[in-house]
N, C-alpha and C positions, 0 to 999 in steps of 0.2 A: 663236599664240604657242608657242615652242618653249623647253621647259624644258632648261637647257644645263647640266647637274652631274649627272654618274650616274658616282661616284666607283669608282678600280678595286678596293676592297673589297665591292662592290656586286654586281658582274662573278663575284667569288668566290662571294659568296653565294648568288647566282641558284642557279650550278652545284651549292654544298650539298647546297638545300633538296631538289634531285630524288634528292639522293641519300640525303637524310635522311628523305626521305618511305615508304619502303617498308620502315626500321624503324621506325615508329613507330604508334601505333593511335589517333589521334586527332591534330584539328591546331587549333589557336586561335588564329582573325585575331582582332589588334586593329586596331579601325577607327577611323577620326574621325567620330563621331554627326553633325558636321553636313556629312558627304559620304561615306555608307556605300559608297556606288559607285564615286565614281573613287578611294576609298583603299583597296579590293578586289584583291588580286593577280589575274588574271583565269588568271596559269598554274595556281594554284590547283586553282581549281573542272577543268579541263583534267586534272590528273595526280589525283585523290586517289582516285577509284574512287569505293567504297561507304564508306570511312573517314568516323568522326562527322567534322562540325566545328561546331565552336563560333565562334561570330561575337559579340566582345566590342565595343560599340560604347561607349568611352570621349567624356570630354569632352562628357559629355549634358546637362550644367546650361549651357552653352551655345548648345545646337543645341536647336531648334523641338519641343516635348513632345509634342505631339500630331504632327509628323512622325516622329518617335523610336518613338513607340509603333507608326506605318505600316510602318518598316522592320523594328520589331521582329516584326511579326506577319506581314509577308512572309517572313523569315528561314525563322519555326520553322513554316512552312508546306512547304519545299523537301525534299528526303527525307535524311533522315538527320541530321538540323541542327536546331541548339538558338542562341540570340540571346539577350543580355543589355544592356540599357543600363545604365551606371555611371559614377560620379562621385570624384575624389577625393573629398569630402567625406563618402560614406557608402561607407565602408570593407565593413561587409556586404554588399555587393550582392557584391562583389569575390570575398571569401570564401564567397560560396556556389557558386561555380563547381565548384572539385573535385567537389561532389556531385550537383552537376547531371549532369558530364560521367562520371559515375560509373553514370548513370542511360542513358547512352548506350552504354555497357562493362560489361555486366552479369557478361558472362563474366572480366574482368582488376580487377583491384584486390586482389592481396594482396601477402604478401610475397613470395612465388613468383613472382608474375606481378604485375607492376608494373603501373603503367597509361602509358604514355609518349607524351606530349603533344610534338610541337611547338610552339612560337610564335613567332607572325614578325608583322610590321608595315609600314607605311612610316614613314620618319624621325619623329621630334617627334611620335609620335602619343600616348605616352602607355605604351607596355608596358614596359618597361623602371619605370616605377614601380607598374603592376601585379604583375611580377614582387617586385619586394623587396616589396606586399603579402601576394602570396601566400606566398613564404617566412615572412614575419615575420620578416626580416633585412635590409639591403643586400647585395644580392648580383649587382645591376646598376646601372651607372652610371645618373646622372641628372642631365637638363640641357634648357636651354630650346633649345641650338641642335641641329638635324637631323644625325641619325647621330652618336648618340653611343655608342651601342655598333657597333662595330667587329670582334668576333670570336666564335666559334659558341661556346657555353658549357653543360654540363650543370647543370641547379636541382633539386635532392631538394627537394621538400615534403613528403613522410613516405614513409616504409617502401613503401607502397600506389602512390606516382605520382610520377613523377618529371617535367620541364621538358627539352627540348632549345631553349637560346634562339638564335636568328641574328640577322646583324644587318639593322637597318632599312633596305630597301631599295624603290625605286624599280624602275619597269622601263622601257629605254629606249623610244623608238619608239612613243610612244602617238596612235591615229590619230588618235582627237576632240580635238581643240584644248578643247573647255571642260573636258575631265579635268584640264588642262595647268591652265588659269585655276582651277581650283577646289582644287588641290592647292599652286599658288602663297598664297591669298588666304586658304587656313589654317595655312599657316606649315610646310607639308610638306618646302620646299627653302628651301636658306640664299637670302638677301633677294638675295646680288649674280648669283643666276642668272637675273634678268628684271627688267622695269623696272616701277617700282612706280608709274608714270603706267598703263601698259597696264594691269595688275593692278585697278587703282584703277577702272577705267574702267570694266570687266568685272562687279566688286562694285559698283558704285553701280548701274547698268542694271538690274542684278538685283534691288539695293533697291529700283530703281521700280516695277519690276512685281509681288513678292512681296511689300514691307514696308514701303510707303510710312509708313504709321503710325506704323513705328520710328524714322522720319528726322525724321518731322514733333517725336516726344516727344524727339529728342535735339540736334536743333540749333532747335527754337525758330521755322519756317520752317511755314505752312498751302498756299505754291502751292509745288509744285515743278513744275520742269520735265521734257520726256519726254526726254530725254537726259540721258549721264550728265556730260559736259563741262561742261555747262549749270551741272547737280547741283553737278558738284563746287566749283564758282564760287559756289555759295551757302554750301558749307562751310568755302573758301576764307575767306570773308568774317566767319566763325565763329570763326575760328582763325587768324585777323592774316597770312592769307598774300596778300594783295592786295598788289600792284601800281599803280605808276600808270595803266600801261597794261595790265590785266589781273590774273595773277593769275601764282604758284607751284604749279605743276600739279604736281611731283615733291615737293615738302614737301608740298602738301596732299594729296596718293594719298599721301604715308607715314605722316601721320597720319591720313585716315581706315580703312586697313589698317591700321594698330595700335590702332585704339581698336575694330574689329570683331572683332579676334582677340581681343581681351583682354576682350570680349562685355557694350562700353562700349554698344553699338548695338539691343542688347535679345539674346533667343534665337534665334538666325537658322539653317534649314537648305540648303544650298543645291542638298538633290537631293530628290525625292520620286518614291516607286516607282513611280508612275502617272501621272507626270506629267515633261515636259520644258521646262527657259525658254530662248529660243533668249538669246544677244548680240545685240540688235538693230544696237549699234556696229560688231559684225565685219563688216554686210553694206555697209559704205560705204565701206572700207577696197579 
């Protein structure tokens, strides 16, 4: 599946970030907790040298607790790199960042010498309301739909550290196809760049093999079947999208993609550091 929307502010910001990178003394991915990997810039890790970074993994009341804790503890295992999971809901985790990364900049933090942070993301992941946490202001837009901020902007949080924000981008050309499916199925690209039957297909597969026990407590159902087609015709059946002859495969992949984002489906993550789940659908196509 080929994610089709890598908008031309996107294109700009790529070019920024290389250039923003070699003034600045620290960088802070925010990531989607329930897919630390494919919502990782990978030119990242590629350009930053020996610079901290900090890896904020948002959206954790979501994503799998005990997988949260796996990536957290890979993170701050890599050299020079600190990792935090966080949640709107408990605003402190947020705020303890400045002093973490403070702890990695031993030599910069005052008024003299700033501490000067980039942050970057991909769409809808959530920094942008980190941001106006960190300030304790609005001072980046906020919204449910992907890219919503649009242009590079400086954030003073105090005298001692300041924010360079970019905006939330995408990179084209990604080789593994389940980056594509995992970055679609948590709401990273707007809905009309791929079709939410495929999407659909891809997320249930995965619920068979990773979380069967989330499907069985949310739709009511003890046999499921090993395919996700199958699957979905049981949830189908759940949600009045049957057919006389069959069923609504595009209403029912939209609503079971929106009842999973919206983490109607339990905690689910869909990547673990030590571990990989193939699409078993992809291989029949």
């Amino acid at each position: 599946m080929a994610i089709n929307w890598y908008p031309g502010h996107m294109v700009k910001a790529r070019r920024n970030v290389k250039e923003i990178l070699h003034r600045v003394d620290a960088i802070i991915e925010v990531l989607d907790a329930r897919l630390p990997q494919s919502s990782t810039n990978p030119m990242i890790e590629k350009l930053r040298g020996e610079k901290p970074y900090f890896k904020v993994m948002s959206k954790s009341d979501l994503a799998d607790p005990v997988t949260t804790k796996a990536w957290q503890d890979f993170f701050r295992a890599q050299r020079n790199m600190d990792a935090l999971a966080i949640t709107t809901h408990k605003k402190e985790l947020a705020l303890s960042i400045p002093d973490r990364i403070r702890k990695l900049i031993p030599n910069r933090g005052t008024t003299a010498k700033p501490i000067r942070c980039m942050i970057l993301g991909i769409p809808n992941v959530g920094k942008s309301t980190l941001i106006n946490t960190l300030a304790g202001r609005k001072v980046a837009n906020v919204g449910d739909e992907p890219a919503v901020t649009k242009a590079q902007q400086k954030v003073t949080l105090s005298d001692e550290m300041y924010l360079v924000d970019t905006p939330g981008m995408l990179w084209p050309g990604l080789k593994d196809v389940m980056y594509n499916y995992r970055l679609a199925a948590s709401g990273a690209i707007k809905d009309t760049a791929f079709d939410y039957d495929d999407v659909a297909m891809f997320a249930m597969d995965y619920m068979l093999q990773r979380y069967p026990n989330l499907l069985h407590e949310r739709f009511g159902e003890d046999d499921w079947p090993d395919n996700s087609y199958d699957a979905l015709e049981i949830v189908a059946s759940k949600r009045g999208c049957k057919r006389r002859n069959g069923f609504d495969l595009t209403r029912t992949g939209d609503i079971f993609i929106k009842e999973l984002r919206a983490g109607k489906l339990g905690r689910i993550s869909f990547e673990q550091p030590d571990k990989e789940f193939e699409y078993r659908d992809l291989q029949i196509f």
